[in-house]
N, C-alpha and C positions, 0 to 999 in steps of 0.2 A: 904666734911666735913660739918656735918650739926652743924647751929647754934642752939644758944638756944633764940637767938633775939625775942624779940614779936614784933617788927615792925620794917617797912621796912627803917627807919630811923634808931632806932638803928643796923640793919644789914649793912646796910652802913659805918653806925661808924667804924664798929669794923673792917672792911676792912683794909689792908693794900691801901698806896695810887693809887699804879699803878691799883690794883683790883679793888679799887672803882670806876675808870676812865672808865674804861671796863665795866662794868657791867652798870655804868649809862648807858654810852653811847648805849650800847646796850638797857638795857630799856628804854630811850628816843625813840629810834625808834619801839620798842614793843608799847609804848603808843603810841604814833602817830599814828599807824594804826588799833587800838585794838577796839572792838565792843564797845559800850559806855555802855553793859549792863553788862559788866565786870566789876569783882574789883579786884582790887591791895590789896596785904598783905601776911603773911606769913604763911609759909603751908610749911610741911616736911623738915623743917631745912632751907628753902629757899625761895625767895622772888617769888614772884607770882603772875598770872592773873586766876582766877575761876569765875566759873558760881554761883552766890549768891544762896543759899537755897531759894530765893522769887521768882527766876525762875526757881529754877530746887530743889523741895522740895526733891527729895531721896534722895541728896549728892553723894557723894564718894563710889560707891559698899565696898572697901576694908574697909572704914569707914565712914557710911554715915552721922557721927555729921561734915564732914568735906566737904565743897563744893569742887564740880565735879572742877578739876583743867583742864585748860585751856593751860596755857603757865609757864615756870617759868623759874629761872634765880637762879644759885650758883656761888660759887667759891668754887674750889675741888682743891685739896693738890699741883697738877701741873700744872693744868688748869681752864678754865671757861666752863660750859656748860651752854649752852638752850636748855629747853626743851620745843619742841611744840608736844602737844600731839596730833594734828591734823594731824601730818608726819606720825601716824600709819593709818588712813583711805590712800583709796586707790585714792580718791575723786580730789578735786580741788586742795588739797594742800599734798597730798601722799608723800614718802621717792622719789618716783618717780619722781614726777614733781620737788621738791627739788635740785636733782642731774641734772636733763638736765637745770634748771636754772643757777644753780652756773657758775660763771666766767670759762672759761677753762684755764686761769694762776691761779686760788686759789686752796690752795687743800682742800677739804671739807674732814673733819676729822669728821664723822657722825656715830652714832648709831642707834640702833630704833627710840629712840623721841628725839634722844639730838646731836647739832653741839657741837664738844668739840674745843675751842680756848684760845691760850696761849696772844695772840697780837689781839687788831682789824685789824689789818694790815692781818689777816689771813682769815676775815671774808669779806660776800659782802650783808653791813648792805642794801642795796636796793632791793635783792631778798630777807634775811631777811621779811623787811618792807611788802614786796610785797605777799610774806607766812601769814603772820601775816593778812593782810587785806582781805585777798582771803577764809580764815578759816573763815567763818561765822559762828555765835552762832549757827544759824539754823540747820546748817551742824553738828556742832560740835555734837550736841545733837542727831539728829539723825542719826549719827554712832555711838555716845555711846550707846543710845539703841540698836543695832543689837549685842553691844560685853557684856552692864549687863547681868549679870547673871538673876537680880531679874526682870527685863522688861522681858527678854528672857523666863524664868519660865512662867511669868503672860500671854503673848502672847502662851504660849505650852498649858496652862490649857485653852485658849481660842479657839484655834483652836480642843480640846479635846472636848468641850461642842458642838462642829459644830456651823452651821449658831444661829445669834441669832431668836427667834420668836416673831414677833411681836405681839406686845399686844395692843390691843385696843380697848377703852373704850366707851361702847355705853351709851351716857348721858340719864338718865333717864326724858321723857319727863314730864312735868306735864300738869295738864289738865288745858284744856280752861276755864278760869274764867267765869263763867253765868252771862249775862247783865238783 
């Protein structure tokens, strides 16, 4: 269910109590380990961590007035999801390494980028933490560019041009001043 909250306070509000409980809790631990070049706010109905437009100026491919999203956190009609979108690379923090972390008494109820949870009691806020810290900005960005589109373009039309040629500029001397 998306809100129509313009911040991450009023999305809280409007929570029922047991949901708000959940969801901090969960984003408490999302902050805690989260890049400091991140910010917190809301984006697509839900509360969130993206990469600012002052480090990553093209945004969002699908809408780029909208910064490159990071991590987020809803409340859906049955359950709560997180979404880290760093679970779709295959990298440090993969849907892969996700599953051999989680606990083998919890059942991780997972999608592409999103753990879906009814209780924290179903979650294991530590790997959580431990995803979250391990997704470096660095990372992040550089798997988003091998899946933008418009990177991907601008890198086809580069390797199209071939090597680039150097150019180089021979200063024009001037002459010896006469004593």
């Amino acid at each position: 269910m998306q809100s129509k909250a313009k911040t991450v306070a009023q999305y809280l509000k409007e929570l029922p109590a047991d949901r708000r409980v959940m969801v901090e809790t969960v984003a408490d631990v999302v902050r805690a380990n989260l890049d400091p070049r991140l910010e917190e706010g809301m984006g697509y109905g839900m509360m969130g961590w993206y990469v600012p437009h002052s480090v990553f100026p093209l945004g969002y491919h699908c809408d780029p007035k909208q910064p490159l999203p990071f991590a987020g956190i809803a409340s859906q009609k049955n359950y709560c999801s997180l979404y880290l979108m760093s679970s779709y690379a295959e990298g440090t923090v993969g849907e892969a390494w996700i599953k051999k972390a989680w606990p083998k008494g919890k059942k991780l109820d997972m999608g592409k980028s999103c753990i879906r949870f009814k209780s924290l009691d179903d979650l294991a806020l530590d790997v959580i933490g431990e995803a979250v810290r391990r997704a470096s900005l660095d990372e992040h960005l550089a798997w988003y560019a091998t899946i933008d589109p418009r990177q991907r373009k601008a890198e086809a039309k580069a390797r199209a041009r071939g090597p680039a040629k150097a150019k180089t500029k021979v200063a024009k001397r001037k002459p010896a001043a006469k004593k």
